[in-house]
C-alpha positions as CSV (number, residue, x, y, z in Angstrom):
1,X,-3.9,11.7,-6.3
2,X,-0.1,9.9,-6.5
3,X,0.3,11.6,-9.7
4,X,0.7,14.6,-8.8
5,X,3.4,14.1,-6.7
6,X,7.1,15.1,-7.8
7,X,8.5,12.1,-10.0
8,X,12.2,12.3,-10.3
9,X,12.2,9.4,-12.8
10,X,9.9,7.2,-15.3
11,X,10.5,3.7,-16.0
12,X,11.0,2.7,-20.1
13,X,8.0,1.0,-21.4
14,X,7.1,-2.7,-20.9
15,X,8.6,-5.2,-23.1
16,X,5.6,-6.1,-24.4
17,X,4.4,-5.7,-28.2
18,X,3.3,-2.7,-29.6
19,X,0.2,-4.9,-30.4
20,X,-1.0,-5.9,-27.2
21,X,-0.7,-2.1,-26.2
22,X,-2.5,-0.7,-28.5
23,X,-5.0,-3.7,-28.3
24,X,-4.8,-3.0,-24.1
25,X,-6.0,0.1,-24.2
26,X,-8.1,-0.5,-27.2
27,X,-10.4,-2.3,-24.7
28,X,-9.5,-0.6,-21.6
29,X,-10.5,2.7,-23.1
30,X,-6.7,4.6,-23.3
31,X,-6.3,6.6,-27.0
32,X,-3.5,5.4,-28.8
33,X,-0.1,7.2,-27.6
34,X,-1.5,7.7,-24.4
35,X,1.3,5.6,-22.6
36,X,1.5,2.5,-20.9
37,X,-1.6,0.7,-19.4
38,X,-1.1,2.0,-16.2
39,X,-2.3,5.5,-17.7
40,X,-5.8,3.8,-18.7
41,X,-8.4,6.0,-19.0
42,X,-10.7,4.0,-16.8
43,X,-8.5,4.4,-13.9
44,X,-8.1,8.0,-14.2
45,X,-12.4,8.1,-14.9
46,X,-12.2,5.7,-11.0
47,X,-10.3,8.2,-9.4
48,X,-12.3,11.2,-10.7
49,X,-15.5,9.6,-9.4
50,X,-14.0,8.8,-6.3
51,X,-12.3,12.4,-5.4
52,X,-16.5,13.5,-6.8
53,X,-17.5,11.2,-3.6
54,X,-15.1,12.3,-1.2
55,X,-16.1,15.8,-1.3
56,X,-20.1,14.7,-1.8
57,X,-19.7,12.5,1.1
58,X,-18.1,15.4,3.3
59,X,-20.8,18.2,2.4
60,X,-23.1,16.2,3.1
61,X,-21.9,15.3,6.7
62,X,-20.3,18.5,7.6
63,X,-22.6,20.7,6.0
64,X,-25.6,19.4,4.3
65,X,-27.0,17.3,7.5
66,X,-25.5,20.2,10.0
67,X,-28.4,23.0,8.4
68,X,-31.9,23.0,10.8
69,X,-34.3,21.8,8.0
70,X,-37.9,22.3,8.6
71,X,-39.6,20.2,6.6
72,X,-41.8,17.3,7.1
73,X,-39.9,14.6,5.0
74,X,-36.8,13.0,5.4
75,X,-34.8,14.2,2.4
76,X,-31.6,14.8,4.4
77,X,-31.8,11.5,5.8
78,X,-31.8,10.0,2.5
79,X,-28.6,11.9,1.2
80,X,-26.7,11.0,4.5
81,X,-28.0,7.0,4.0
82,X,-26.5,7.5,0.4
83,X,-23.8,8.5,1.2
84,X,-23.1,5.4,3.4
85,X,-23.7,2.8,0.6
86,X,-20.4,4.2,-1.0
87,X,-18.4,4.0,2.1
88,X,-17.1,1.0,1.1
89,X,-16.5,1.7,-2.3
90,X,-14.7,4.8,-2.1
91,X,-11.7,4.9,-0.4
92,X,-10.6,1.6,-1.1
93,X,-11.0,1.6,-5.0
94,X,-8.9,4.8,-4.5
95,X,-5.9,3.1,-3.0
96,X,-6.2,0.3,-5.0
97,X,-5.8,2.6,-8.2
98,X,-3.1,4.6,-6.3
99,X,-1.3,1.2,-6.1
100,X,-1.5,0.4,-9.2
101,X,-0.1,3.5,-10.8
102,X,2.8,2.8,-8.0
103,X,3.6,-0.1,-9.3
104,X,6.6,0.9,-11.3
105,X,8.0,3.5,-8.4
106,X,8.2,1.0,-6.1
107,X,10.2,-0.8,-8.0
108,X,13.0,1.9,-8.2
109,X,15.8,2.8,-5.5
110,X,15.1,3.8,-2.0
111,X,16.4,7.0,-2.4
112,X,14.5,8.0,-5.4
113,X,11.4,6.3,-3.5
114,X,12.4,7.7,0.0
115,X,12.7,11.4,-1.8
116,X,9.7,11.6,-4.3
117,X,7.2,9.4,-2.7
118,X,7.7,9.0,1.3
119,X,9.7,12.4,2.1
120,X,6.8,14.1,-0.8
121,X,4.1,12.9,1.0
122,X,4.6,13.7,4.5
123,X,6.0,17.2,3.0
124,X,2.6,17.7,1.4
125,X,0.4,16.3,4.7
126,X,2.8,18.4,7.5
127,X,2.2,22.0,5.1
128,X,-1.1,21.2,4.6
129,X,-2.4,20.1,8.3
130,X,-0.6,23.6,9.0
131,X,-3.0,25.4,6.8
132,X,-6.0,23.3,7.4
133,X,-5.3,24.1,11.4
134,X,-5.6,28.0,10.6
135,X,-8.3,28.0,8.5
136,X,-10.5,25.5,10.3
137,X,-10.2,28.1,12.8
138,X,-11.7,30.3,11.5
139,X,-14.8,27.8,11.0
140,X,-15.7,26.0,14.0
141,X,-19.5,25.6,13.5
142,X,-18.0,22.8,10.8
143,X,-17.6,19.4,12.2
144,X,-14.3,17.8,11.2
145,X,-11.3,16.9,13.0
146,X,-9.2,19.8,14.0
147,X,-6.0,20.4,16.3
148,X,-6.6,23.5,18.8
149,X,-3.3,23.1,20.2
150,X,0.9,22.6,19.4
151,X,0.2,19.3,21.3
152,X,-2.8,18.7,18.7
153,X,-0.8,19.4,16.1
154,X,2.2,17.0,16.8
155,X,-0.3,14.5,17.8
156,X,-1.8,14.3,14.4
157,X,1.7,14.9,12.5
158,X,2.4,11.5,13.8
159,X,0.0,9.1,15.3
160,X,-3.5,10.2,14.7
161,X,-3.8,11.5,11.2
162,X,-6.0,14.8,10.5
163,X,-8.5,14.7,7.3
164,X,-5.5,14.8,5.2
165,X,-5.0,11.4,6.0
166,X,-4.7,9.8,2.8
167,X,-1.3,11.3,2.1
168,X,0.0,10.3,5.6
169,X,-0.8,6.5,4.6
170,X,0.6,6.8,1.2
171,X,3.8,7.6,2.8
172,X,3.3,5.3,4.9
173,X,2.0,2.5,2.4
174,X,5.2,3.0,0.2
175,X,7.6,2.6,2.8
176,X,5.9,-0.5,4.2
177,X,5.8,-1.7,-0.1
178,X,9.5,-1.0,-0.4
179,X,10.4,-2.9,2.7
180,X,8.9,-5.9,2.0
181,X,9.2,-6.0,-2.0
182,X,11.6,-9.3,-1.4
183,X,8.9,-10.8,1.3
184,X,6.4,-13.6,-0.3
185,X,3.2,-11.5,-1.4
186,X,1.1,-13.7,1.1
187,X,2.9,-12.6,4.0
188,X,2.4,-9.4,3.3
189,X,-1.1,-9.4,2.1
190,X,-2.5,-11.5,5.0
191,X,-1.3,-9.7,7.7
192,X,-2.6,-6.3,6.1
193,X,-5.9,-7.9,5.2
194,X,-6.2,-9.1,9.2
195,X,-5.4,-6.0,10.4
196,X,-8.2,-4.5,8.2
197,X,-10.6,-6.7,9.2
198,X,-9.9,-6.2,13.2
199,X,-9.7,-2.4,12.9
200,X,-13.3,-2.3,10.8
201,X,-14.7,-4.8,13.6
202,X,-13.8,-2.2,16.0
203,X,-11.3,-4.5,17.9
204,X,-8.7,-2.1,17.9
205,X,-8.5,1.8,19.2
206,X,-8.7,4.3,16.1
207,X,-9.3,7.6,16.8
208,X,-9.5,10.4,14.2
209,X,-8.9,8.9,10.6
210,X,-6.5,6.3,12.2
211,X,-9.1,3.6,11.4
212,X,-8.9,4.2,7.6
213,X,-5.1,4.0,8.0
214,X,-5.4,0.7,9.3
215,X,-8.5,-0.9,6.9
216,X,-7.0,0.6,3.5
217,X,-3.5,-1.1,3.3
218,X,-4.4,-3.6,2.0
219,X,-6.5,-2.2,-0.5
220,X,-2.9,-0.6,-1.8
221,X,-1.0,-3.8,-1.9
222,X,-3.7,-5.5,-3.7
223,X,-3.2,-3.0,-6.3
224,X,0.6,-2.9,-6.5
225,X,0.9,-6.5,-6.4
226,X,-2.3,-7.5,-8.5
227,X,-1.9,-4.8,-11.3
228,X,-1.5,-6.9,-14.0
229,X,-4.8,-9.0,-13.2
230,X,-6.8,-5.4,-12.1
231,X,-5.7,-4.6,-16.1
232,X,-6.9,-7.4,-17.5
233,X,-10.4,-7.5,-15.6
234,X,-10.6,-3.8,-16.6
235,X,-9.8,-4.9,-20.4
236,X,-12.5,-8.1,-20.6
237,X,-15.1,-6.0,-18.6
238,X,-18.7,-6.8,-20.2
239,X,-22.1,-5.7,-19.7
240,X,-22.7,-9.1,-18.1
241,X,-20.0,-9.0,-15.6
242,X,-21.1,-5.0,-15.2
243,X,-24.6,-6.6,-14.2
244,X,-23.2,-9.4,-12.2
245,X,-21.1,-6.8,-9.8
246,X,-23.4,-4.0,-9.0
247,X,-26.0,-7.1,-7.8
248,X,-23.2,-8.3,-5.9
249,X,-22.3,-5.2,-4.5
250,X,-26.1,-4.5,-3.5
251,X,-26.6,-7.7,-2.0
252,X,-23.7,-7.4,0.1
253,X,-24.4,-3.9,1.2
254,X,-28.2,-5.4,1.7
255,X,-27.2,-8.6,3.7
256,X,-24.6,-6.0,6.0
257,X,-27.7,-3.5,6.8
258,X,-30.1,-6.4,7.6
259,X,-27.8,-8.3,9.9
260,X,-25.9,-5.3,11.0
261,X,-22.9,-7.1,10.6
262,X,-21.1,-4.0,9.7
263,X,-18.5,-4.5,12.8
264,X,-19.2,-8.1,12.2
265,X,-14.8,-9.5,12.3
266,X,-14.2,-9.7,8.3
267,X,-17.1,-8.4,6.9
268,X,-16.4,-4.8,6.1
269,X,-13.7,-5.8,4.2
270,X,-15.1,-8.6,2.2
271,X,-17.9,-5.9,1.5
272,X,-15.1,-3.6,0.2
273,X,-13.8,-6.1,-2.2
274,X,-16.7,-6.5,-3.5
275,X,-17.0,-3.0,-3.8
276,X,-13.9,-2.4,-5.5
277,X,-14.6,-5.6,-8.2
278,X,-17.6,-3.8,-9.1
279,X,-16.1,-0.1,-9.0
280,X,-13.3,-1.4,-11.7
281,X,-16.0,-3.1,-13.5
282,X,-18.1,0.2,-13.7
283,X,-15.0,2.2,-14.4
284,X,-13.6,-0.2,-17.7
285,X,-17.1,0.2,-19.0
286,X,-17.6,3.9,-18.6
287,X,-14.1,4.7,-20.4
288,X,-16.2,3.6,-23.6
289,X,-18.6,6.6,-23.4
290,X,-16.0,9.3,-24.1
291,X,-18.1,12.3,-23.5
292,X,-18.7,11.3,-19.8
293,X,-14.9,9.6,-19.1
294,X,-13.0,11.6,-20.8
295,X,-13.6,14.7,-17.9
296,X,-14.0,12.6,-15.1
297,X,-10.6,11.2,-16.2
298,X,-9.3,14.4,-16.4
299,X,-10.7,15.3,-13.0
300,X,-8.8,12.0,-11.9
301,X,-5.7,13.5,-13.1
302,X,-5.7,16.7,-11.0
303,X,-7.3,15.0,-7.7
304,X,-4.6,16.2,-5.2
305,X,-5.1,20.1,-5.2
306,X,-8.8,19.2,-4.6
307,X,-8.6,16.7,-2.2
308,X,-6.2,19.5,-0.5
309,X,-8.1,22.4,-1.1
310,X,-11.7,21.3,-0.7
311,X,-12.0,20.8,2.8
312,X,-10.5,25.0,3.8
313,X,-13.3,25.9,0.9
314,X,-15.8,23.7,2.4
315,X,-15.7,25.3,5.7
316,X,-15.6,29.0,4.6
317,X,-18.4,27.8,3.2
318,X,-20.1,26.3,5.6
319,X,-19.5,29.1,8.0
320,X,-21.2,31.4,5.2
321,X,-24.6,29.3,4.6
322,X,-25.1,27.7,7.9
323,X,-27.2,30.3,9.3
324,X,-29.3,31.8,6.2
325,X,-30.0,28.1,4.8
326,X,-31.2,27.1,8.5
327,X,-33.4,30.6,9.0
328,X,-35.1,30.0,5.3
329,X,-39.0,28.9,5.7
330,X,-40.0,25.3,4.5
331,X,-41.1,26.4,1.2
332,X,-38.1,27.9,0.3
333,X,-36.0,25.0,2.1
334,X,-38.1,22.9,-0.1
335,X,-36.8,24.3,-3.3
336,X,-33.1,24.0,-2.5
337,X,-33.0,20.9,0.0
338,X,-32.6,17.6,-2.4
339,X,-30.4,19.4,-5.0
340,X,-28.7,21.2,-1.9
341,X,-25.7,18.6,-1.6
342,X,-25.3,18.1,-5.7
343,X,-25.0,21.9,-6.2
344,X,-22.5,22.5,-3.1
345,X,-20.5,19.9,-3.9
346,X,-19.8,20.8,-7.5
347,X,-19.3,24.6,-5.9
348,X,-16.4,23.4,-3.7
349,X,-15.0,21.3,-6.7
350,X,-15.1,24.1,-9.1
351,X,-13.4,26.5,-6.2
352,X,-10.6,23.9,-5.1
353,X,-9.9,23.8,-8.7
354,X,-9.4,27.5,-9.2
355,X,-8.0,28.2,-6.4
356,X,-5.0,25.6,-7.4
357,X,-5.3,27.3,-11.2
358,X,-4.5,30.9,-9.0
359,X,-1.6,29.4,-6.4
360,X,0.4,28.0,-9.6
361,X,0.2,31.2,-11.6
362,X,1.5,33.1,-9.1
363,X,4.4,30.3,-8.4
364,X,2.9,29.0,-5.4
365,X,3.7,25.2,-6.6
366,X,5.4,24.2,-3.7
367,X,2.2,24.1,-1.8
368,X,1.7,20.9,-4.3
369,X,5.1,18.8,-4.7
370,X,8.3,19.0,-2.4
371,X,10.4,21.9,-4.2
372,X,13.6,20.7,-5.6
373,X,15.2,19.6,-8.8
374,X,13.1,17.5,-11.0
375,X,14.4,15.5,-14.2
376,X,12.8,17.1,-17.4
377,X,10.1,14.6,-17.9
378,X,9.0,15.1,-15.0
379,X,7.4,18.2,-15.5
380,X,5.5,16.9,-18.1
C-alpha cells in the first residue's frame, strides 16, 4: 500500500552492475526494465495476496459468520478457522514488504520524509476515519470498530487506531525508522521485537487495532533493515525450500493450536516469522507463473484505494444481504454457503476498485495522496 502514497523524489539506481540486475530479477521474477529490485514482481504478487486476505478475512468475520445459517454442518466454522491460520501470515508479510519498498525513503531528508510519508499518512488515515465514521453509520448491523461520538473520533485519531490502522502505524513506523537510522540495528530491533512479543501475550492493554500497532513494528524494521537479505532469499527460492517452509509454517501453526500457546510470551511472533519466511518463499516462486503473478502483482500495486474503500463497501453490503441470506431455507443456504465468502469477497474487491477508477476520473485524487506539488516522476 506505501506506493501509493505521494513521492516527492526517487533515489538513482544502485551502483550495482547492470548484470546482477538483470540477473536479480531474472530469478526474482521482475521483466527486464522494470526498475530496481525493490519493484520485484514477487513482492508486488505478496502484497496483492495479502490485501486478497485482508478483505477475505474481514467478510468473513463481519459478514460471512454474522448470517443465521441453518444448516446441519459446520461450513461457516470452517471459513472462520481458515481464516485464522493466516492471521499470522498476513499482516506481518505486509509490513515487512512495506519496509522493504521504504527502504530508500527513509534514507532521504526529514522533510521530504516528514511531508510525503509521515504528514501523507496521517492525511490519508484522519480523511478516511472521517468517511468511514459516516458511512459505518449507516450500517450498524456490521461488527467493526466505529466512533459514535466527537470524543470517539479524537480518541481514535490518536491513541486507539480505527480499522484504518495500517496507515496510522506506517506514519508512525517511519518516524520511529528515521529517528533511529544512526542507532545500532539491534537496539532497535530488540526492543520492537519485545514489545511484540508482550502485546501478542496479552501483557499489555490494546484495545481496538492498538494491539497490531504494537506486534507489527517489528515486522517493518525487519524489512527496511534486512532488504537486501529478503532479496536474495526471494532470488535463490527453490521448490525445496518452498516445501521446507510451508511444513514449517504448518507445524508451527499445529504445535500453537495444540498447546494453545497462542498468548504463550514470544510465541506469536516466532510463529509470524515463520510465517513470513514462508510467505516470501511462496511469493519468489509464484512470480515464475506469469499468468497468475502478473495480476496479483498488479493488484499489489493499487492496494491502498482498496484497503480504503473495502471496508464502506463491505458494510453497504452487509446491511443489504444480512437479512435475505439469513431468511433463505437450508437448501437454498446450501447452494450459496461455502462459495458464499469467495464470491463476496471478490464483489467488494471489484467494487473498491471501481469506485477508486470513478473518484479519480472525476478529480477526486486527493482522497488518495496529500494534494500538493509533486516532482514530475512522481506521477508516474
Amino acid at each position: 500500500m506505501i506506493e501509493q502514497l505521494p513521492r516527492t523524489e526517487r533515489r538513482p539506481a544502485d551502483t550495482e552492475s547492470e548484470a546482477t540486475r538483470v540477473r536479480f530479477r531474472h530469478r526474482a521474477g521482475t521483466a527486464p526494465g522494470a526498475g530496481l529490485p525493490q519493484r520485484a514482481q514477487w513482492a508486488d504478487a505478496a502484497k496483492g495476496v495479502c490485501i486478497i486476505l485482508v478483505v477475505l478475512w474481514h467478510v468473513v468475520v463481519k459478514d460471512y459468520l454474522q448470517i443465521d445459517w441453518h444448516l446441519g454442518v459446520p461450513v461457516p466454522g470452517l471459513w472462520g478457522t481458515l481464516g485464522e491460520q493466516f492471521l499470522p501470515l498476513r499482516m506481518p508479510l505486509f509490513f515487512t514488504i512495506s519496509g522493504v519498498f521504504a527502504a530508500n525513503a527513509a534514507q532521504r531528508h526529514w522533510r521530504v520524509v516528514a511531508r510525503s510519508r509521515v504528514a501523507g499518512f496521517l492525511y490519508l488515515y484522519a480523511l478516511w476515519l472521517l468517511i468511514h465514521t459516516a458511512i459505518l453509520a449507516a450500517a450498524p448491523q456490521l461488527p467493526t470498530d466505529r466512533a459514535t461520538s466527537a470524543l470517539g473520533v479524537l480518541e481514535q485519531l490518536t491513541v486507539t487506531p480505527s480499522n484504518l490502522w495500517y496507515l496510522y502505524a506506517l506514519a508512525l513506523y517511519f518516524t520511529i525508522a528515521k529517528a533511529t537510522r544512526r542507532a545500532p540495528r539491534a537496539l532497535v530491533l530488540v526492543p520492537a521485537a519485545v514489545l511484540s512479543a508482550v502485546a501478542a501475550a496479552g501483557l499489555l492493554d490494546t484495545p481496538g487495532n492498538r494491539g497490531g500497532l504494537y506486534q507489527n513494528l517489528v515486522f517493518f524494521l525487519a524489512g527496511l533493515y534486512l532488504r537486501p537479505q529478503i532479496q536474495r532469499w526471494a532470488a535463490a527460492a527453490s521448490r525445496g525450500r518452498l516445501l521446507l517452509t510451508s511444513g514449517a509454517y504448518v507445524l508451527a501453526l499445529a504445535a500453537m493450536a495444540v498447546a494453545g500457546a497462542q498468548q504463550w510470551f514470544g510465541v506469536w511472533p516466532v510463529v509470524s516469522v515463520v510465517a513470513v519466511i514462508f510467505g516470501i518463499t511462496a511469493a519468489a516462486r509464484l512470480a515464475r507463473w506469469s499468468a497468475l503473478s502478473r495480476p496479483l502483482a498488479s493488484l499489489g500495486r493499487i492496494t491502498l484505494p482498496i484497503y480504503v474503500i473495502h471496508m464502506p463497501v463491505l458494510a453497504l453490503l452487509h446491511r443489504l444481504l444480512l437479512v435475505p441470506v439469513s431468511e433463505l431455507g437450508p437448501s437454498a443456504q446450501g447452494l450459496v454457503v461455502l462459495g458464499y465468502p469467495v464470491l463476496l469477497t471478490g464483489l467488494v474487491l471489484g467494487l473498491s476498485l471501481a469506485l477508486h477508477r470513478g473518484l479519480l476520473a472525476v478529480r477526486a485524487g486527493w482522497l488518495f495522496a496529500l494534494p500538493g506539488p509533486r516532482r514530475p516522476e512522481a506521477t508516474r
